[in-house]
C-alpha positions, 0 to 999 in steps of 0.5 A: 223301426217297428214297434211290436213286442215279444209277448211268448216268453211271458206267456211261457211264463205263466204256463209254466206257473200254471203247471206248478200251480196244477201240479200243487194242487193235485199233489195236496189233494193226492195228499188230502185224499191219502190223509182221509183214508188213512183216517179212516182206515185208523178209525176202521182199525180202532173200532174193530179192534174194539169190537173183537175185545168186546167179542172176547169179553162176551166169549169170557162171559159166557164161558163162565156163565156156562160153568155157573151153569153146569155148576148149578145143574151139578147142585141141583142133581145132587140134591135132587138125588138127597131128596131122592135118597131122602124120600126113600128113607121117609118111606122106609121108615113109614113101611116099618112103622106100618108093619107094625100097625099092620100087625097090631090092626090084625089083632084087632079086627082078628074074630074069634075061630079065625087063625092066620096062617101067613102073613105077607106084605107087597107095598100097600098090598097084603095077604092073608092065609088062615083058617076059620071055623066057618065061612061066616067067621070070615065074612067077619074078618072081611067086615072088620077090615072095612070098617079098620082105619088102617086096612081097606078093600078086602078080597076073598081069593079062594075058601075052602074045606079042610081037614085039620086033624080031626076036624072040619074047618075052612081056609081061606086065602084073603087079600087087602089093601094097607092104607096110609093115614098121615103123620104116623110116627115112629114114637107111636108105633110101641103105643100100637104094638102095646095092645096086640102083645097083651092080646097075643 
């Protein structure tokens, strides 16, 4: 009787336990590894989701913001029109209280022998056309106007002689410039228009 023994069918054995084992493992790492990227794709997902409300609520903002800011631009367009409309009635007012000025300054600084034709005001500019009973009453008037507070920069533009009725006289086309003092008031401007009626 021989004394071998049949060693191939625990050697089957333990290959058939070494393909489960194998085959265990690799499905638990199969598994892990689905397990992983799950984990991060969640992750992924959460944060972009997060990122896409963040990208909503800047959106939000800055649509508001925008609307502030037309708002805002709106409000500073009307009051810079007010301003605008107000300046215009600040000048206005100064103009009418110029004029009166104007007129009661001519009849100030008017020489003896000078009468004004016509009187006409462009803005800061000022015409005059009168007549004189010589070139040297206007050479007066011209200095007069130098030495005026309100009236600036005589300019003779034309003299000339005239015939006025029976007599020999000079006209005179005379140009100047109105100055603006500060703070002229429309309370002030009856004070002013006081003398040249007791003058006319």
């Amino acid at each position: 009787m021989s004394g071998k023994i049949n060693l191939l069918p625990h050697r089957e054995e333990r290959r058939k336990r070494a393909r489960v084992h194998f085959a265990v493992m690799g499905g638990m790492t199969a598994l892990l590894g689905i397990v992983i990227v799950a984990v991060g794709w969640f992750a992924l997902s959460q944060q972009i989701s997060a990122q896409e409300d963040r990208n909503k609520f800047l959106k939000a903002e800055i649509a508001k913001l925008d609307k502030e800011i037309d708002e805002i631009k709106e409000v500073k367009d009307k009051i810079a029109a007010l301003l605008a409309r107000k300046q215009v009635i600040e000048t206005l007012q100064t103009d009418r209280v110029q004029t009166v000025y104007l007129l009661d300054e001519l009849v100030r600084q008017m020489p003896e022998g000078v009468f004004l034709k016509s009187v006409k005001q462009r803005g800061a500019g000022v015409e005059l056309v009168g007549y004189a009973q010589s070139n040297a009453r206007v050479s007066t008037l011209m200095r007069n106007i130098e030495s005026s507070p309100w009236l600036a920069s005589p300019s003779l533009v034309e003299v000339k002689a005239v015939n006025l009725g029976k007599m020999r006289i000079s006209e005179f086309n005379l140009r100047l410039q109105l100055k603006r003092p500060a703070a002229p008031t429309a309370k002030d401007a009856p004070k002013a228009a006081k003398p040249a009626a007791a003058k006319g």
